[in-house]
N, CA, C and O atoms as CSV, one atom per row, in Angstrom:
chain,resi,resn,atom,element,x,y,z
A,1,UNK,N,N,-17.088,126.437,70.595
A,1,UNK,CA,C,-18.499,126.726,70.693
A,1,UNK,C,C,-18.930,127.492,69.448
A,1,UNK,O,O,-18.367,128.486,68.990
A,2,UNK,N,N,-20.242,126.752,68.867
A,2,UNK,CA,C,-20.025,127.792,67.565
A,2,UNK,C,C,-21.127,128.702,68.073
A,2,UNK,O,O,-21.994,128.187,68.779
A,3,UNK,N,N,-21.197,130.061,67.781
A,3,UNK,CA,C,-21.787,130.932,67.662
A,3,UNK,C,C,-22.880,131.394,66.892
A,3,UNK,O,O,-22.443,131.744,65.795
A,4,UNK,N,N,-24.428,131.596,66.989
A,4,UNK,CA,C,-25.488,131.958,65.838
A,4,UNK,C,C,-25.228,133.022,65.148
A,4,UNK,O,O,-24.482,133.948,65.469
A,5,UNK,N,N,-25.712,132.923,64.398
A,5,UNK,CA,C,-25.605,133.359,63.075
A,5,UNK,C,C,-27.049,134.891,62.997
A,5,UNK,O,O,-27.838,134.951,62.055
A,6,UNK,N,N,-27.057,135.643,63.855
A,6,UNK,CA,C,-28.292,136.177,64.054
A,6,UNK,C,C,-27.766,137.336,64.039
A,6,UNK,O,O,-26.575,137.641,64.084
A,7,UNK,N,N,-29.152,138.313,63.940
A,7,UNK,CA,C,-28.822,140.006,64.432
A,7,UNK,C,C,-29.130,140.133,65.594
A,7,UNK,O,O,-29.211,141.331,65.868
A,8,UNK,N,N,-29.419,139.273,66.717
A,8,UNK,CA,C,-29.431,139.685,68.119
A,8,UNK,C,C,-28.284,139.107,68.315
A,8,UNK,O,O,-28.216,139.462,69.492
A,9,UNK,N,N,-26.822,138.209,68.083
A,9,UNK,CA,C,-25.727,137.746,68.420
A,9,UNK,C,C,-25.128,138.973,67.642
A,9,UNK,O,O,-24.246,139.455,68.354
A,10,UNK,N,N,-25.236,139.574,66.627
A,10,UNK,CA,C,-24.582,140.573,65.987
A,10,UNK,C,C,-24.500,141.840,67.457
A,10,UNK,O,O,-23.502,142.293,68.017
A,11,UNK,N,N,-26.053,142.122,67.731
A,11,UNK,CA,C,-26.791,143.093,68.747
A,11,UNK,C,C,-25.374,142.853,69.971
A,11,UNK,O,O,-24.271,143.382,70.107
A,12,UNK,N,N,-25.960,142.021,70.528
A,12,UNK,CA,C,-25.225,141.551,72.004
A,12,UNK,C,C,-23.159,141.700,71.552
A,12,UNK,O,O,-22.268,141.838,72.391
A,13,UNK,N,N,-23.049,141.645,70.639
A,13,UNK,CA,C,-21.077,141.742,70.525
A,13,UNK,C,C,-21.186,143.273,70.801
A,13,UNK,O,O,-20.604,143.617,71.830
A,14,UNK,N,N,-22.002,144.578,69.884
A,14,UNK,CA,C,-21.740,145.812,70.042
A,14,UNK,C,C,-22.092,146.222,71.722
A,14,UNK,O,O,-21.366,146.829,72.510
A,15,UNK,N,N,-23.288,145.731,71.913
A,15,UNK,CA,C,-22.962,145.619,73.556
A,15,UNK,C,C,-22.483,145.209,74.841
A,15,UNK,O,O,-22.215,145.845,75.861
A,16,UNK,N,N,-22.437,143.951,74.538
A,16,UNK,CA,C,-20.695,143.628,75.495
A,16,UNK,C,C,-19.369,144.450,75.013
A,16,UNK,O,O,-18.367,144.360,75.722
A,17,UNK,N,N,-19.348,144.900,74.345
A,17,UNK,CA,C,-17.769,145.424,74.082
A,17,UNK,C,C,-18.193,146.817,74.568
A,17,UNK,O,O,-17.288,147.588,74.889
A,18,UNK,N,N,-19.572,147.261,74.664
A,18,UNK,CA,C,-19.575,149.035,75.190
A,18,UNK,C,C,-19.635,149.053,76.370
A,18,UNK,O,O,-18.959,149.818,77.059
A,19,UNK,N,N,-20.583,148.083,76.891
A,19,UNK,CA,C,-21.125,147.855,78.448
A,19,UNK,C,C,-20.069,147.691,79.466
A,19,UNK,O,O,-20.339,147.226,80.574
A,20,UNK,N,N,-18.956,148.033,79.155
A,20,UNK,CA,C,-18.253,148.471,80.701
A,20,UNK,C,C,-17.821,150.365,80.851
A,20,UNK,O,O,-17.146,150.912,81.723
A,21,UNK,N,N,-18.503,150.968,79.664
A,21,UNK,CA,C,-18.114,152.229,79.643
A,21,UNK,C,C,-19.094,153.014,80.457
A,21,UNK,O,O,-19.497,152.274,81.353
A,22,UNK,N,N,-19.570,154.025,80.519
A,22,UNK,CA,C,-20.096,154.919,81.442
A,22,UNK,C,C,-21.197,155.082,80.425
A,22,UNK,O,O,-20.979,154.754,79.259
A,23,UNK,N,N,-22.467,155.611,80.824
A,23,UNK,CA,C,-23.385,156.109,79.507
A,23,UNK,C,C,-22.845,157.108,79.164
A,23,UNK,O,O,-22.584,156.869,77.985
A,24,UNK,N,N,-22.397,158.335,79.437
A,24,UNK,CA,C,-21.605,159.531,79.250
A,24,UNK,C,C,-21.044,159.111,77.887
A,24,UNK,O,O,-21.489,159.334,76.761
A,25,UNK,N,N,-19.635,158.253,78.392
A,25,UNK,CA,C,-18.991,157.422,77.643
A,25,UNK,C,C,-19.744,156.922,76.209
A,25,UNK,O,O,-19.578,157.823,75.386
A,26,UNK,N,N,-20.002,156.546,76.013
A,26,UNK,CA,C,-21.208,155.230,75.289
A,26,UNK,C,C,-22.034,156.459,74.271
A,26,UNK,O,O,-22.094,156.378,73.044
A,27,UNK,N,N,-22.529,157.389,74.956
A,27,UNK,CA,C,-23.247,158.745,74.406
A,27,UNK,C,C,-22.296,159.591,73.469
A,27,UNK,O,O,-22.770,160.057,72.433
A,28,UNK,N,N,-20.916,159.814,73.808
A,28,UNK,CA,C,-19.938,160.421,72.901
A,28,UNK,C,C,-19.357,158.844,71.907
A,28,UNK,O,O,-19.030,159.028,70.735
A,29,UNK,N,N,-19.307,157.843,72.315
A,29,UNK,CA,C,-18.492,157.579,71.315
A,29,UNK,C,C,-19.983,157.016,69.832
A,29,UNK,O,O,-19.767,156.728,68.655
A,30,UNK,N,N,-20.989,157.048,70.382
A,30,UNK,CA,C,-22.081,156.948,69.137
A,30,UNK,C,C,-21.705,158.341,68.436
A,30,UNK,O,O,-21.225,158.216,67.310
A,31,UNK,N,N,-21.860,159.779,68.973
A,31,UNK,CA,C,-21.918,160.679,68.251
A,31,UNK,C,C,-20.144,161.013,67.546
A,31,UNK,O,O,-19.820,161.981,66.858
A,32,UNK,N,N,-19.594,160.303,67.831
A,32,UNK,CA,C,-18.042,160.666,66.971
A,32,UNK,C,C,-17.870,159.270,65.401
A,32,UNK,O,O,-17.205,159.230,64.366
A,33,UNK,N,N,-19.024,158.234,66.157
A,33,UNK,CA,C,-19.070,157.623,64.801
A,33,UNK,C,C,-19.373,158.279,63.128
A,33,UNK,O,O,-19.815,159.391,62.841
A,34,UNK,N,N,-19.133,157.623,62.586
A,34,UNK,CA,C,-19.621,158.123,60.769
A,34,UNK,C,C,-21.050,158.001,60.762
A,34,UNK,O,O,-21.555,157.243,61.590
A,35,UNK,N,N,-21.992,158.806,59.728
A,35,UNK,CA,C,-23.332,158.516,59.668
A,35,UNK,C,C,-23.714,157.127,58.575
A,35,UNK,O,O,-24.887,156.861,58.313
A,36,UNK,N,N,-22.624,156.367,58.041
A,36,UNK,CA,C,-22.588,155.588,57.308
A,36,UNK,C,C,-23.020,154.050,58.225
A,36,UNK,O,O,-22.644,154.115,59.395
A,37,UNK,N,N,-23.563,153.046,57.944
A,37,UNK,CA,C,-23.401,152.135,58.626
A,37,UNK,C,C,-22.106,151.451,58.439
A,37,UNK,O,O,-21.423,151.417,59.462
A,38,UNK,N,N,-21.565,150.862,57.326
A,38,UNK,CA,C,-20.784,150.190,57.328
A,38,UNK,C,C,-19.111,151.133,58.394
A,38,UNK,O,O,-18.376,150.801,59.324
A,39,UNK,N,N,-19.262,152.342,57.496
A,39,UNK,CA,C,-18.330,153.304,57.939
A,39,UNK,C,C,-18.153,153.231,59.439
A,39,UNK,O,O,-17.051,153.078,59.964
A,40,UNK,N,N,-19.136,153.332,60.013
A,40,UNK,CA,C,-18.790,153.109,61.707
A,40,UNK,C,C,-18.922,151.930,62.466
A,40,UNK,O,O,-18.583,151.827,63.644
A,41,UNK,N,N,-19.577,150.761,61.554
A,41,UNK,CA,C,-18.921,149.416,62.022
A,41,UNK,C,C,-17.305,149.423,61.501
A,41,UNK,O,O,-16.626,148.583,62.093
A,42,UNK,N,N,-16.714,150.080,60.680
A,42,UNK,CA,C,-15.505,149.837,60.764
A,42,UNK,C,C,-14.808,150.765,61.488
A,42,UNK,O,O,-13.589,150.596,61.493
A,43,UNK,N,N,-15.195,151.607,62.043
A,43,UNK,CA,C,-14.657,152.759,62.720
A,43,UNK,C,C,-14.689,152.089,64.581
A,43,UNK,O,O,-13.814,152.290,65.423
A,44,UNK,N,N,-16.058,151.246,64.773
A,44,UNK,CA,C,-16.683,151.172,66.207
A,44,UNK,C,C,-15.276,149.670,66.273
A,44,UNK,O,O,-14.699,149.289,67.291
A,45,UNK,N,N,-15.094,149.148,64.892
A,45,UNK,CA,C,-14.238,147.773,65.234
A,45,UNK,C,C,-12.725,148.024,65.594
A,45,UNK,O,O,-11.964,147.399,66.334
A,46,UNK,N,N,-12.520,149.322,64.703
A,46,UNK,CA,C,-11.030,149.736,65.611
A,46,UNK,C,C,-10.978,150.010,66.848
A,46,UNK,O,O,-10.185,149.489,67.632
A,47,UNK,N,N,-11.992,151.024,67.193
A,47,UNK,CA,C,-12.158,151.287,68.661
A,47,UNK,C,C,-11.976,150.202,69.678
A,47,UNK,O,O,-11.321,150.260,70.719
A,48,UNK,N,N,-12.768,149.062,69.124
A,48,UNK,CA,C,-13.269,148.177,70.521
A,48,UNK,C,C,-12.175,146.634,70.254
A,48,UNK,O,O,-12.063,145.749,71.102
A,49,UNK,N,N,-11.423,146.631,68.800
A,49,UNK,CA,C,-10.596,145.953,68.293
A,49,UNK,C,C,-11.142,144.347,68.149
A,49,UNK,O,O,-10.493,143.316,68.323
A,50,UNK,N,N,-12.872,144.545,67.689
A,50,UNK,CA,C,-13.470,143.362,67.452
A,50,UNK,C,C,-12.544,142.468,66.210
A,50,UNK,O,O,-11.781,142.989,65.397
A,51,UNK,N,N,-12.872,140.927,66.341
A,51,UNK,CA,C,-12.000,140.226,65.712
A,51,UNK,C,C,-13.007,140.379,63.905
A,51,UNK,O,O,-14.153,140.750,63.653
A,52,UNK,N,N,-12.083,139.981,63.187
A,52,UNK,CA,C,-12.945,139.711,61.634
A,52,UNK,C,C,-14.167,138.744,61.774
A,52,UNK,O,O,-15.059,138.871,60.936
A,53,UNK,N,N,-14.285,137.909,62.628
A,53,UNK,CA,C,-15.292,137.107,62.339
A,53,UNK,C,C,-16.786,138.018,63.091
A,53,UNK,O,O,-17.929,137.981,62.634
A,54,UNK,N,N,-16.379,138.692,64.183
A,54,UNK,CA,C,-17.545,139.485,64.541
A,54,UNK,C,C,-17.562,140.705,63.553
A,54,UNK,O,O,-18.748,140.960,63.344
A,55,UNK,N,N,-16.973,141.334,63.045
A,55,UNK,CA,C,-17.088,142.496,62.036
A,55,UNK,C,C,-18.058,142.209,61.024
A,55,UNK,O,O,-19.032,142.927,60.794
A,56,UNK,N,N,-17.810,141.274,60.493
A,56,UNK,CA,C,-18.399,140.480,59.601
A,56,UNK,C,C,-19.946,140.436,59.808
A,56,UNK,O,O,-20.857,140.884,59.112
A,57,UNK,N,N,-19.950,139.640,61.178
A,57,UNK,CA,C,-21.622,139.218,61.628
A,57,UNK,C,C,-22.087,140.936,61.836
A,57,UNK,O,O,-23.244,141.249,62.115
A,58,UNK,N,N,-21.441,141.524,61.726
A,58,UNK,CA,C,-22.247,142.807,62.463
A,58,UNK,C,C,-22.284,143.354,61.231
A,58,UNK,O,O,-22.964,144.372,61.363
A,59,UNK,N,N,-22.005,143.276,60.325
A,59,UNK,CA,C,-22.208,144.099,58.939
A,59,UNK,C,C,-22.777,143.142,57.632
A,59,UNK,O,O,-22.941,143.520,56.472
A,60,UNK,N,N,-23.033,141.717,58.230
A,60,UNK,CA,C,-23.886,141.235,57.632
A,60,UNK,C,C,-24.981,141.301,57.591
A,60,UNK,O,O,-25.742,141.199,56.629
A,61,UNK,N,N,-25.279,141.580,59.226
A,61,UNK,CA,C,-26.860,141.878,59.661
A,61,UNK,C,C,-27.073,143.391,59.792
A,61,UNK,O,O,-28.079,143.552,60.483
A,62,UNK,N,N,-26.711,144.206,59.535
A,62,UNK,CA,C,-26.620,145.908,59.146
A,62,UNK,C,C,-26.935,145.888,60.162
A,62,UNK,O,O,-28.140,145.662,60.273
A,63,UNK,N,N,-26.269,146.060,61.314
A,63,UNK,CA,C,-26.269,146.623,62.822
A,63,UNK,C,C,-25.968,147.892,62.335
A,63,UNK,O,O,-25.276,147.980,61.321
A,64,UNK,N,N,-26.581,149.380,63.178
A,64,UNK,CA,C,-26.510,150.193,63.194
A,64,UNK,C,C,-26.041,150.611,64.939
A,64,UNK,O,O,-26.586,150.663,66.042
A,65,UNK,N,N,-24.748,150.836,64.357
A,65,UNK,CA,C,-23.947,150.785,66.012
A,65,UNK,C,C,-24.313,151.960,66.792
A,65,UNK,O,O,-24.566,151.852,67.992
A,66,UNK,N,N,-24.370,153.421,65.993
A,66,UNK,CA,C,-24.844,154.256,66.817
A,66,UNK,C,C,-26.013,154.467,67.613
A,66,UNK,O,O,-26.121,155.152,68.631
A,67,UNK,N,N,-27.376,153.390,66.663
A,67,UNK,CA,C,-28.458,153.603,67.333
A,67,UNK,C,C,-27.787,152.384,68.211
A,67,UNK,O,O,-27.282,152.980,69.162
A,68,UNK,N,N,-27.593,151.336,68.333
A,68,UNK,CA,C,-27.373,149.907,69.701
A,68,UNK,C,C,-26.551,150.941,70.823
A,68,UNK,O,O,-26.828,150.744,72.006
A,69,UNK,N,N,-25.714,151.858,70.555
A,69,UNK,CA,C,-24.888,152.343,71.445
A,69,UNK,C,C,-25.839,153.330,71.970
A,69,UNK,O,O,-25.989,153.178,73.182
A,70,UNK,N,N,-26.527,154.282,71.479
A,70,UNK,CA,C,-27.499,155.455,72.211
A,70,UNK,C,C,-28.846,154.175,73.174
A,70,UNK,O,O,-29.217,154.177,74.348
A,71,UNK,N,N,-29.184,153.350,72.123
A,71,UNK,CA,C,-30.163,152.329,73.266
A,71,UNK,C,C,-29.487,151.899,74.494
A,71,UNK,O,O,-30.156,151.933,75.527
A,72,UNK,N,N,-28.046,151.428,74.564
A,72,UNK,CA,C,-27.132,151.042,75.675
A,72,UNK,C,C,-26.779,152.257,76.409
A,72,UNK,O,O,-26.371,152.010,77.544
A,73,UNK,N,N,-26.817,153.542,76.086
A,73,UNK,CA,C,-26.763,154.398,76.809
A,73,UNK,C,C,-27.810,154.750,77.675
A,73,UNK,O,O,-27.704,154.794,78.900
A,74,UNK,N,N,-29.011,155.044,76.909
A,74,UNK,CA,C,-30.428,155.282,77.410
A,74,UNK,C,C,-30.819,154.389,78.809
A,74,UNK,O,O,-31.252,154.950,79.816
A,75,UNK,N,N,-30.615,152.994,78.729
A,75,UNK,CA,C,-30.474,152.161,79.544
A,75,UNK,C,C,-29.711,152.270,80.635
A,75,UNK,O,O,-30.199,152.127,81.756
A,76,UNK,N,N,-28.471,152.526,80.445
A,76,UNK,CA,C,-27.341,152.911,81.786
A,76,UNK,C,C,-27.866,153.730,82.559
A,76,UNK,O,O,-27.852,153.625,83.786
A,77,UNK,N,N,-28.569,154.949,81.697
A,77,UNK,CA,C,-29.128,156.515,82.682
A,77,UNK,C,C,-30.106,156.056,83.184
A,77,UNK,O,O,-30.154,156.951,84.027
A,78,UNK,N,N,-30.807,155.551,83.387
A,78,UNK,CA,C,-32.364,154.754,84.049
A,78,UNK,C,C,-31.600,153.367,85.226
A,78,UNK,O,O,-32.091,153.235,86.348
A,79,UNK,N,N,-30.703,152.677,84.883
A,79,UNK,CA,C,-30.139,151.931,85.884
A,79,UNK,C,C,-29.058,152.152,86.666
A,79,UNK,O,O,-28.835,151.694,87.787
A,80,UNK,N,N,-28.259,153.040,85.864
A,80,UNK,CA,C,-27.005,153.407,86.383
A,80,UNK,C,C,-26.000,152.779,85.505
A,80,UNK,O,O,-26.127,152.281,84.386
A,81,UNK,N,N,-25.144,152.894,86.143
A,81,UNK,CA,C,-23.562,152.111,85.668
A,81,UNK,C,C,-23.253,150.595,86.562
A,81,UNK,O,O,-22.154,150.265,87.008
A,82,UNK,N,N,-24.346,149.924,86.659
A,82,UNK,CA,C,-24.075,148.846,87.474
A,82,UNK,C,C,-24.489,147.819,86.311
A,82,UNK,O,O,-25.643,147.773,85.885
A,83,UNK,N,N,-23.652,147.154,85.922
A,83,UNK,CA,C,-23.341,145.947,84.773
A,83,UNK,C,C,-23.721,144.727,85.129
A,83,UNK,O,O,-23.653,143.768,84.360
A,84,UNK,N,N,-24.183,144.656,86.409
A,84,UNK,CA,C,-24.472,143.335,86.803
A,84,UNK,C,C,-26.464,143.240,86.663
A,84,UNK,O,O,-27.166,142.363,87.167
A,85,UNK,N,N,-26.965,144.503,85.782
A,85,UNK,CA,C,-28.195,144.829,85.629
A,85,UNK,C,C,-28.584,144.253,84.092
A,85,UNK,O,O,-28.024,144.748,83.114
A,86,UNK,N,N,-29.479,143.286,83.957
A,86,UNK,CA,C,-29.919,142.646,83.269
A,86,UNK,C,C,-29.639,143.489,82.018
A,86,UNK,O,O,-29.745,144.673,82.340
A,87,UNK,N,N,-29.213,143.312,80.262
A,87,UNK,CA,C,-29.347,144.134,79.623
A,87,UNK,C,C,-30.487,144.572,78.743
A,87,UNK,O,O,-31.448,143.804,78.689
A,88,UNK,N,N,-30.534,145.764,77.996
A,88,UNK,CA,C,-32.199,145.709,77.739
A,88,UNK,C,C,-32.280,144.896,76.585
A,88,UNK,O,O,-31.412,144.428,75.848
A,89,UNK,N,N,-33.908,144.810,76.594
A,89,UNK,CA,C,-34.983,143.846,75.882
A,89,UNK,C,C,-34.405,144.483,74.518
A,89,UNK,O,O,-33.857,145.577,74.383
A,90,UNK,N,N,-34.679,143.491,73.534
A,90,UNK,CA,C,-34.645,143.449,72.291
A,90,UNK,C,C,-35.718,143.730,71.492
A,90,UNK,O,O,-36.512,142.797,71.379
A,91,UNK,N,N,-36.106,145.225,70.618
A,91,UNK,CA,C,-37.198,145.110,70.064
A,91,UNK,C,C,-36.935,144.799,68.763
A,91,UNK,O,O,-35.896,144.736,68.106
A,92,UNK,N,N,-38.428,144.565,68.454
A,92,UNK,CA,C,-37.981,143.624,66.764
A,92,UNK,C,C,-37.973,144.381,65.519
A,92,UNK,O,O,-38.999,144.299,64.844
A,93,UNK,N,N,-37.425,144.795,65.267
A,93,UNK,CA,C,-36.953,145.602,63.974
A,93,UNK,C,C,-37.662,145.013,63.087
A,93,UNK,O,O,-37.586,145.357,61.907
């Protein structure tokens, strides 16, 4: 299946790989990232042990993991920790 080539497919990898953690969770590991972007896409890819081809898409499209991870947090505290809850809307940068 090939995969798009987008910053909302970039978006959605940093949040499936957080979205089984707790917001708690999700809230500390944004603030232990680097303030660098690239620096904590390579820091967030050890953590979550994303493959090279998603590293890539996520630092092609300058995902900024700490802000996607504090938005995925923000979200959990308003729904809870129940994953089977739609994830949030995408605003347009």
């Amino acid at each position: 299946m090939i995969r798009p080539d987008t910053r909302e497919h970039a978006i959605d990898i940093v949040v499936d790989r957080a979205s089984r953690l707790s917001a708690k969770a999700i809230r500390y590991l944004a603030t232990q990232l680097p303030i660098g972007i690239r620096e904590a896409i390579d820091d967030f890819s050890q953590t979550v042990q994303l493959t090279d081809a998603e590293r890539r898409l996520i630092i092609k499209h300058n995902v900024s993991i700490p802000y996607e991870l504090l938005e995925l947090a923000k979200y959990k505290e308003v729904h809870g920790d129940n994953i089977t809850v739609g994830l949030p809307p995408r605003s347009n940068k």
